[in-house]
C-alpha positions as CSV (number, residue, x, y, z in Angstrom):
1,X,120.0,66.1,102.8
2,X,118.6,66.2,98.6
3,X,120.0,69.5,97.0
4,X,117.5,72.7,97.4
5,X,116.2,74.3,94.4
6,X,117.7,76.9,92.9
7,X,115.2,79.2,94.0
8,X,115.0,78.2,98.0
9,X,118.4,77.6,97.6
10,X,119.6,81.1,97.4
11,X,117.1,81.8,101.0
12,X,118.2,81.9,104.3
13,X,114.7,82.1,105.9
14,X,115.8,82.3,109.6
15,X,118.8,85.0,108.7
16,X,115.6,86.8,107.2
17,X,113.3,86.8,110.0
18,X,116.1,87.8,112.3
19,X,116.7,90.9,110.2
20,X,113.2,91.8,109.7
21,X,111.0,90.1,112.5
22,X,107.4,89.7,112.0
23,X,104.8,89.1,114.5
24,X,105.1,89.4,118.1
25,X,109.2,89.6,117.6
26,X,108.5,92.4,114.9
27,X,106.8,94.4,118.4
28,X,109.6,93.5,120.1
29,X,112.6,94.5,118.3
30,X,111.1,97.6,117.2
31,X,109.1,98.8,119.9
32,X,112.0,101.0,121.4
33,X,115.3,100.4,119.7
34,X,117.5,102.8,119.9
35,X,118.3,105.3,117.0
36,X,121.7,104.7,117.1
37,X,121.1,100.1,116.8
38,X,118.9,101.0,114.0
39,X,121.4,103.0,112.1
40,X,123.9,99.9,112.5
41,X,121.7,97.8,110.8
42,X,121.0,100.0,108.1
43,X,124.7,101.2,107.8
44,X,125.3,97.0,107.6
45,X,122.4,96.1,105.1
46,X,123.6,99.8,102.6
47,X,127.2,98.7,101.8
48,X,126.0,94.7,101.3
49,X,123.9,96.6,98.6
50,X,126.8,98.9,97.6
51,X,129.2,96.4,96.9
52,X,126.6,94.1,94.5
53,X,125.5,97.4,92.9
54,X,129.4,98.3,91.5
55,X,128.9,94.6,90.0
56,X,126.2,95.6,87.9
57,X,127.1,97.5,84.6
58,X,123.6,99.9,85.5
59,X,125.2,101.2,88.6
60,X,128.9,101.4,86.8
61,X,127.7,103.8,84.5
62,X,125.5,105.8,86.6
63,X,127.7,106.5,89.3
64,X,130.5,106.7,87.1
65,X,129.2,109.7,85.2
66,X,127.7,111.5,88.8
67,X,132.2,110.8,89.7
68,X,131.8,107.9,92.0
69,X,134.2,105.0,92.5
70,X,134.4,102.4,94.3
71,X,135.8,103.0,97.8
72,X,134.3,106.3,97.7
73,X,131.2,105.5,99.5
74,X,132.0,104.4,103.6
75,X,128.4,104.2,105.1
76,X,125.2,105.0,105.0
77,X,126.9,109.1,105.8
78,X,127.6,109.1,102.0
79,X,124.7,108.0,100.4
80,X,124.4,111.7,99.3
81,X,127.6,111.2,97.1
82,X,125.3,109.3,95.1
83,X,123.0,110.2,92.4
84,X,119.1,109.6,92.3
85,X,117.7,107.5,89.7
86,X,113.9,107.1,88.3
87,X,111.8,105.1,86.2
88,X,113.2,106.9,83.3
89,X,117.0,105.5,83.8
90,X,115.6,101.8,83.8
91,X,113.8,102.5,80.7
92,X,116.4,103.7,79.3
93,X,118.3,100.4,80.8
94,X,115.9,98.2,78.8
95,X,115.9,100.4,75.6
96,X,120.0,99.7,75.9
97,X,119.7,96.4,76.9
98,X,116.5,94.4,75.5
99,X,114.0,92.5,77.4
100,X,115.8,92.7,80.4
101,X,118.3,95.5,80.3
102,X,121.3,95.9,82.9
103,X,120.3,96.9,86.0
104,X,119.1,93.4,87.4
105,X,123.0,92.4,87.5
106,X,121.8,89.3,85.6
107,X,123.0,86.8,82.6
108,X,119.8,85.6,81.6
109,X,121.8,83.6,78.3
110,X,123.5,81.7,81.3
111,X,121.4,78.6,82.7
112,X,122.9,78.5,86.0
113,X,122.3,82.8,86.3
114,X,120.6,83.7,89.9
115,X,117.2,82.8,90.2
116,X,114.8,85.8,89.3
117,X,110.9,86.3,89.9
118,X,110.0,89.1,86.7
119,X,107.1,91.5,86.7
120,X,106.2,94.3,84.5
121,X,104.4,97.2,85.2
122,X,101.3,97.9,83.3
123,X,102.3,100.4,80.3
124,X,99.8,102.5,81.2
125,X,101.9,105.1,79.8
126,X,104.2,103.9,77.5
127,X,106.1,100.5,77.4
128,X,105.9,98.3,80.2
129,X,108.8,98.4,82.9
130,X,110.1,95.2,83.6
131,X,110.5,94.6,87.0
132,X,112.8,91.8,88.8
133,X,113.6,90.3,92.1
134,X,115.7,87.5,93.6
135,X,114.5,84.6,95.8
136,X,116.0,86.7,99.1
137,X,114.4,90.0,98.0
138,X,111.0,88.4,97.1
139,X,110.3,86.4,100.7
140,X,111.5,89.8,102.2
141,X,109.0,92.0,100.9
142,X,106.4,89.4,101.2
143,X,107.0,89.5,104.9
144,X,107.0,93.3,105.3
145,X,103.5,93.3,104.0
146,X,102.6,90.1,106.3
147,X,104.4,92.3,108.9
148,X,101.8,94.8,108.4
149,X,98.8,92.3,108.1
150,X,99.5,90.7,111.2
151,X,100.3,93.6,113.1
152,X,97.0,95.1,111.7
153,X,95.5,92.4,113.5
154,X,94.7,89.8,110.9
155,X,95.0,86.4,111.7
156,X,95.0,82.4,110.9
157,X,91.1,82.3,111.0
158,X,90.8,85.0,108.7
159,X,89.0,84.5,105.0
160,X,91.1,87.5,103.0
161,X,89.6,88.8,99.7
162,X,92.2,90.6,97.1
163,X,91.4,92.2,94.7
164,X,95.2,93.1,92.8
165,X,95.4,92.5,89.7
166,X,97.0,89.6,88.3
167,X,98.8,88.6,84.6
168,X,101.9,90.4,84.2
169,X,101.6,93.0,86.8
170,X,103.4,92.0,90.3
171,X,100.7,93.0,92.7
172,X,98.1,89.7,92.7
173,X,100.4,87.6,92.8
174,X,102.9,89.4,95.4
175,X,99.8,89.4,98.1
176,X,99.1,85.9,97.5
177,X,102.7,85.0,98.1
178,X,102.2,86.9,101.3
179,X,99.3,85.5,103.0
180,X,100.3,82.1,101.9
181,X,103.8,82.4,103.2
182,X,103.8,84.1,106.4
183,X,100.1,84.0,107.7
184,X,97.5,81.6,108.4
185,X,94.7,83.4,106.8
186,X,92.7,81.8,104.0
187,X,93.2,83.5,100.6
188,X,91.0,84.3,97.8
189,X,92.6,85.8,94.8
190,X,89.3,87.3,93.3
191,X,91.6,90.1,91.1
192,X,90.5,92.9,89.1
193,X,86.7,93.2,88.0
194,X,87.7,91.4,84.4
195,X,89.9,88.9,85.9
196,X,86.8,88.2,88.5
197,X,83.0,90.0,87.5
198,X,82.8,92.4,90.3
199,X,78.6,90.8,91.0
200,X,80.8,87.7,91.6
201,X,83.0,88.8,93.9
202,X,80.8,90.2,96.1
203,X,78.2,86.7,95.9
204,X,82.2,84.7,96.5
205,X,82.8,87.3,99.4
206,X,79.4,85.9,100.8
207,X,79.7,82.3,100.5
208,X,83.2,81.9,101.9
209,X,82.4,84.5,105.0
210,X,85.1,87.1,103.9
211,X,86.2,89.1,106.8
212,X,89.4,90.6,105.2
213,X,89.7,93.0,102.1
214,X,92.9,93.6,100.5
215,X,93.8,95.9,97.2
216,X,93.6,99.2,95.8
217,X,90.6,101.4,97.5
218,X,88.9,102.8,94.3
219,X,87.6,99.7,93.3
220,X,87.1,98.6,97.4
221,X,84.8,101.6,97.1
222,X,83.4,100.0,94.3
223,X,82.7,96.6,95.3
224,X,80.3,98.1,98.1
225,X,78.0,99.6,95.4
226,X,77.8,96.6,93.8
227,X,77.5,94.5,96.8
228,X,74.0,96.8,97.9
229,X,73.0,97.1,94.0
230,X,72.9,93.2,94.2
231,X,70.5,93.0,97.9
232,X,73.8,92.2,100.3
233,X,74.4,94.3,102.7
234,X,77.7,94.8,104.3
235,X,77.7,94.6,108.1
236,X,75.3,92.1,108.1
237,X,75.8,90.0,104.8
238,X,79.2,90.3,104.2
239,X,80.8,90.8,107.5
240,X,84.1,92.3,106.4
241,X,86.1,93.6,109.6
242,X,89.1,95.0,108.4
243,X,90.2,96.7,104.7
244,X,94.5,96.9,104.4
245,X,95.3,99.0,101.1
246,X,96.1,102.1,99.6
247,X,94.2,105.1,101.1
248,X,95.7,108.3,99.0
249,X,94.0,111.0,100.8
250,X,90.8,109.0,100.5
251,X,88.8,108.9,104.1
252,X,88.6,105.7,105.8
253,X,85.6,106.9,107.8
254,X,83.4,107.0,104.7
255,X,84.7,103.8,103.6
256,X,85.0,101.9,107.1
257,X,81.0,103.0,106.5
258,X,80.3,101.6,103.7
259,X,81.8,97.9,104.7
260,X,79.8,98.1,108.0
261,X,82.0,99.7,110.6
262,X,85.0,97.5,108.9
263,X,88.5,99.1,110.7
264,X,90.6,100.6,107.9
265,X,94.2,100.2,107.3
266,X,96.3,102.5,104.7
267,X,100.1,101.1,103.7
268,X,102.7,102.5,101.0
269,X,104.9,101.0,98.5
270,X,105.4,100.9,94.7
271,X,105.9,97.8,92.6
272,X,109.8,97.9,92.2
273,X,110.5,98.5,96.2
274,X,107.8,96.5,97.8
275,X,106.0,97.6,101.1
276,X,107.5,100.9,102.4
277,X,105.7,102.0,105.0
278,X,102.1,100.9,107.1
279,X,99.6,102.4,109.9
280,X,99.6,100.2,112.7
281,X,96.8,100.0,115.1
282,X,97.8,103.0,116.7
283,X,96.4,104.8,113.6
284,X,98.8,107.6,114.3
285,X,100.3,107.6,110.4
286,X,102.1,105.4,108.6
287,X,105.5,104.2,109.8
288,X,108.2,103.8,107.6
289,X,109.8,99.9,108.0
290,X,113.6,101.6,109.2
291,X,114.6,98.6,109.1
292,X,114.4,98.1,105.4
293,X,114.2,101.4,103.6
294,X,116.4,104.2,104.0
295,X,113.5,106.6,102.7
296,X,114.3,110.5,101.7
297,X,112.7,113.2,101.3
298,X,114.2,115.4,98.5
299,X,112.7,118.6,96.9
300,X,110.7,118.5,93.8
301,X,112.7,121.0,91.8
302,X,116.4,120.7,93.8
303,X,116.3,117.3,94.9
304,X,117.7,118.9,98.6
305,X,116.8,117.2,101.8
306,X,113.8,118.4,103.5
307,X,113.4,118.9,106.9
308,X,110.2,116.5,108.7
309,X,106.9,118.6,108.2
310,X,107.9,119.9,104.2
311,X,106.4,117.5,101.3
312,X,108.9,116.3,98.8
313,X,109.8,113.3,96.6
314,X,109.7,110.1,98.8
315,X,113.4,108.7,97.6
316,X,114.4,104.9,99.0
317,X,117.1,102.7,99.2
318,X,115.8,99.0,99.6
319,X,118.5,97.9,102.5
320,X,117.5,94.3,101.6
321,X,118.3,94.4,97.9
322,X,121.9,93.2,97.2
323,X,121.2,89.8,95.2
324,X,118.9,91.3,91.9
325,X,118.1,95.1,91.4
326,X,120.1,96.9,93.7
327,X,118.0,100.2,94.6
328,X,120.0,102.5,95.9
329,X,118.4,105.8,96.1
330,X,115.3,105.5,93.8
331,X,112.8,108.2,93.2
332,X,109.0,107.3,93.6
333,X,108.0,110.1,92.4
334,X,105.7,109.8,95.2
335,X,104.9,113.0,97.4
336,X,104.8,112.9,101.3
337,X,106.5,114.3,104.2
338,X,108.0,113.0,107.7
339,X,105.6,113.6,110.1
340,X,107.0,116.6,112.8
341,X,106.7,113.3,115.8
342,X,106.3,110.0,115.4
343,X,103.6,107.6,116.5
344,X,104.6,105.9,120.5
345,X,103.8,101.8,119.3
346,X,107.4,102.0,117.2
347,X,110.6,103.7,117.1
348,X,110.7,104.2,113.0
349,X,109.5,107.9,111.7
350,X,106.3,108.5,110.1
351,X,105.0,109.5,106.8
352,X,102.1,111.7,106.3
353,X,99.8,109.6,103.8
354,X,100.8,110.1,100.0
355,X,99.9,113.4,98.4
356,X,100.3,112.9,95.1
357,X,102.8,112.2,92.5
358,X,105.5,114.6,91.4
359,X,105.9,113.5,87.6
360,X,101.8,113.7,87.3
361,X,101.6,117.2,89.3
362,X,99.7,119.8,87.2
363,X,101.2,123.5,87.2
364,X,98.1,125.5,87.2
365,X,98.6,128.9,87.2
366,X,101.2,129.1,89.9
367,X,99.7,126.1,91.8
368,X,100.5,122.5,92.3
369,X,98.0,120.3,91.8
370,X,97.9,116.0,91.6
371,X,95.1,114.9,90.3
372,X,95.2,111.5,92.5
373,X,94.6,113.5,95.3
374,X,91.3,115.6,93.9
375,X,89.0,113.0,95.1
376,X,89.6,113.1,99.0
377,X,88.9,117.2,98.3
378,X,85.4,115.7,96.8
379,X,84.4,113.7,99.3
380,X,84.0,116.7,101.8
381,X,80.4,116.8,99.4
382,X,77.5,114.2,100.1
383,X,76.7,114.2,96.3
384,X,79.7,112.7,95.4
385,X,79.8,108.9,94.5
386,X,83.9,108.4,94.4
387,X,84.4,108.7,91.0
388,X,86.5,111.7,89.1
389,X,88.3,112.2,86.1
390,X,90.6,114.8,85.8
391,X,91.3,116.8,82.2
392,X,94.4,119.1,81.6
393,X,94.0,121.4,78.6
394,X,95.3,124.4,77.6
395,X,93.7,126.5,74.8
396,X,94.7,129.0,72.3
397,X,96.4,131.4,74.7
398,X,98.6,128.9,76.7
399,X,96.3,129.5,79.7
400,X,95.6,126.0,81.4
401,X,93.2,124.9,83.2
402,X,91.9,121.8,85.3
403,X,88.7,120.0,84.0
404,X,87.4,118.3,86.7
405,X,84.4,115.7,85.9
406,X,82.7,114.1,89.1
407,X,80.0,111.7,89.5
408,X,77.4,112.6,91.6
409,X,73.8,110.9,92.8
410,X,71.0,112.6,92.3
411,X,70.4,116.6,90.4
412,X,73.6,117.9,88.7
413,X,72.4,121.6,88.6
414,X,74.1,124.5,88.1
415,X,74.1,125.2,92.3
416,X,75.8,122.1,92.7
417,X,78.5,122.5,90.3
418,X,79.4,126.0,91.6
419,X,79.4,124.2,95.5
420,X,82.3,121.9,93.9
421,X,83.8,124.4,92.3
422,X,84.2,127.0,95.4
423,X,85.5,123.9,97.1
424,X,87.9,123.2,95.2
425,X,89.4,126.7,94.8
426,X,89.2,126.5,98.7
427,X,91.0,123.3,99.3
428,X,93.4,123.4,96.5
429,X,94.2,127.4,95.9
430,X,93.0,127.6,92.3
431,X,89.8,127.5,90.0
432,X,89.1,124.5,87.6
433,X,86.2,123.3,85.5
434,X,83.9,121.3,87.2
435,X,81.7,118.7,85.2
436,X,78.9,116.8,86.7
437,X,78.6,113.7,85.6
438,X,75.6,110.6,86.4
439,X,77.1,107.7,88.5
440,X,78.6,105.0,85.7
441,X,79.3,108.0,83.2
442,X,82.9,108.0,83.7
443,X,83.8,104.2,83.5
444,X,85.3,104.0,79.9
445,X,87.9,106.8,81.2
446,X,88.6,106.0,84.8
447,X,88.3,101.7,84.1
448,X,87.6,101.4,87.8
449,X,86.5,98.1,86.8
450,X,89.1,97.2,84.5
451,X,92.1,98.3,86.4
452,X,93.6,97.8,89.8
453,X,94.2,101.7,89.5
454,X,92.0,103.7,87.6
455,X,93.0,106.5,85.5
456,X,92.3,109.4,86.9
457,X,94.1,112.2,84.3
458,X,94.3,112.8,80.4
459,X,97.0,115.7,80.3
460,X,96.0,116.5,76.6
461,X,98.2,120.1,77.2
462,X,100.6,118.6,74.7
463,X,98.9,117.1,71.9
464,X,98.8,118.0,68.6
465,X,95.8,118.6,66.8
């Protein structure tokens, strides 16, 4: 037999598919497992990622000041013992450690290191984050999302049109890996609106009879409008049937509406973990993949454990993750909550949609507001096209305040803007600013059609003048 790669040398592809089934084996593992056999293969999966993470000097140091050592954690019981981490700890990482820093458990001055796929994030908001995954931890997450694809419902004779961004960011490329590797489906990797023109995605969409869209929703939304400002009309043109991506507190009706009655799809995950959770076809909530993440839910302020019902920091441990990057309790920052019961299709818990991000939450006056979740407020109003911007200020007094700009078709008079106002304060508990805006207006701020996520806050509380 010749000599693997290094890279699909370091996979055992059946020992992978056993642990985390896909398919019609992914329906019948999971279907009704017993709390009790799921917690074993957690519990197994947790100390395989303990033991590599006291090899890497990242976790040394950070459990070492929080008073760990080794031996100290038993099982998944002591995972509390532990300390959270965030973003902020691997930047500091890199800014110890340039490129790479220490937390991938990597020699990248040795040629014959473990094989690593890097990322970054985008640097939106500072420098980018690199991001790193081995060969085992890669194919794994790639078949979590296929996981949720197929289970979804799509299938080999699907045409699927993504639209994640590519370059240095993980998230084109990560889908692409997906559909190739554990579906069927025919993939076309149209990207952002500057990687592909957004007038040519739609006329590509057409030709090649897409039936599947993948991707962030905002510029989903977005490719609709363009599709209609160009003569095609979805439903009948472009016969898209299902839409699998990242829903916020956006409403699927509206947007299943605006693809032609296309069934929506909403799934969770950030760019270090993967995948973390997906709705099935149940379309009960999202259900956490048990088998993979050990997923928390922590108090903003406190970092305590909250009981199922109560929103607080999703925090996860990726039980797959003992070759690169160990993530053993990692703070989102993303807000949700364990739904009360569960959904009946699986035996893993629910989430209740994402509600916002705890280290972009606005304190306005006593309230807590994210700004990523302002538009599924707006859509409750027929006037509103999907895009927002939102402004934090503060003025001479310290007194802040929420600007809110919204696009909107047709008038913008003063009746209008107090209608989005009083529904705000309604919805949200607290007045802000509202600014009507003409549909396009707010492009250069939000870059729907630059960006995979659009901005959708300035906090310009703390600037200087």
């Amino acid at each position: 037999m010749p000599q693997l790669p290094p890279y699909f040398a370091a996979l055992d592809l059946p020992q992978m598919l056993t642990d985390h089934p896909i398919g019609d084996d992914f329906i019948k593992r999971f279907a009704k497992i017993s709390r009790d056999e799921l917690r074993a293969q957690q519990n197994r999966l947790f100390m395989n990622c303990v033991r590599r993470a006291w090899e890497i000097p990242f976790y040394q140091r950070l459990w070492g000041n929080a008073g760990a050592k080794p031996g100290d954690i038993k099982s998944l019981d002591d995972i509390t013992k532990l300390p959270v981490f965030s973003k902020s700890d691997i930047m500091d990482s890199l800014a110890m450690k340039p490129p790479f820093g220490d937390f991938g458990g990597l020699d990248f001055a040795d040629p014959n290191h473990r094989p690593a796929v890097m990322h970054t994030t985008s640097g939106t908001t500072g420098l980018p984050q690199v991001l790193l995954f081995g060969p085992k931890t890669r194919e794994i997450q790639n078949l979590l999302v296929a996981r949720a694809y197929i289970w979804q419902g799509m299938t080999g004779a699907d045409v699927v049109h993504s639209v994640y961004g590519h370059g240095m960011v993980n998230a084109g490329h990560y889908m692409r890996e997906t559909v190739l590797h554990f579906t069927n489906a025919t993939f076309m990797s149209a990207g952002t609106g500057v990687e592909t023109r957004s007038v040519q995605q739609v006329q590509l969409m057409k030709r090649f009879g897409a039936t599947v869209i993948v991707g962030f929703i905002d510029y989903v939304k977005r490719l609709a409008q363009v599709a209609r400002e160009e003569g095609l009309i979805p439903g009948r043109d472009i016969n898209i049937r299902m839409i699998s991506g990242h829903f916020g507190r956006e409403n699927k009706q509206e947007i299943s509406e605006m693809w032609g009655g296309a069934e929506c799809f909403d799934w969770y995950g950030v760019g270090d973990t993967g995948i973390i959770s997906a709705e099935g076809p149940d379309h009960t909530g999202m259900y956490v993949w048990e088998d993979a993440h050990y997923v928390e839910i922590l108090d903003v302020d406190t970092g305590a454990p909250l009981p199922d019902g109560e929103s607080g920091d999703i925090v996860t441990t990726v039980l797959f993750k003992d070759d690169v990057y160990p993530m053993i309790r990692f703070n989102t920052h993303d807000v949700s909550s364990y739904a009360k019961k569960g959904g009946d299709a699986l035996a893993f818990k629910q989430i209740q949609g994402i509600f916002g991000r705890s280290d972009n939450m606005v304190k306005l006056r006593g309230i807590n507001v994210f700004p990523h979740g302002i538009g599924g407020v707006l859509n409750a109003r027929p006037e509103f096209n999907g895009e927002f911007f939102c402004r934090a200020v503060r003025d001479a007094t310290g007194r802040d305040d929420m600007i809110v700009m919204i696009e909107v078709n047709g008038e913008r008079g003063d009746s209008l803007k107090q209608q989005f106002q009083t529904l705000l304060k309604t919805r949200i508990g607290v007045e802000m600013t509202v600014e009507l805006h003409h549909p396009g207006a707010l492009a250069d701020l939000t870059e729907v059609d630059k960006r995979q996520k659009p901005k959708r806050l300035s906090d310009e509380r703390f600037k200087k003048a």
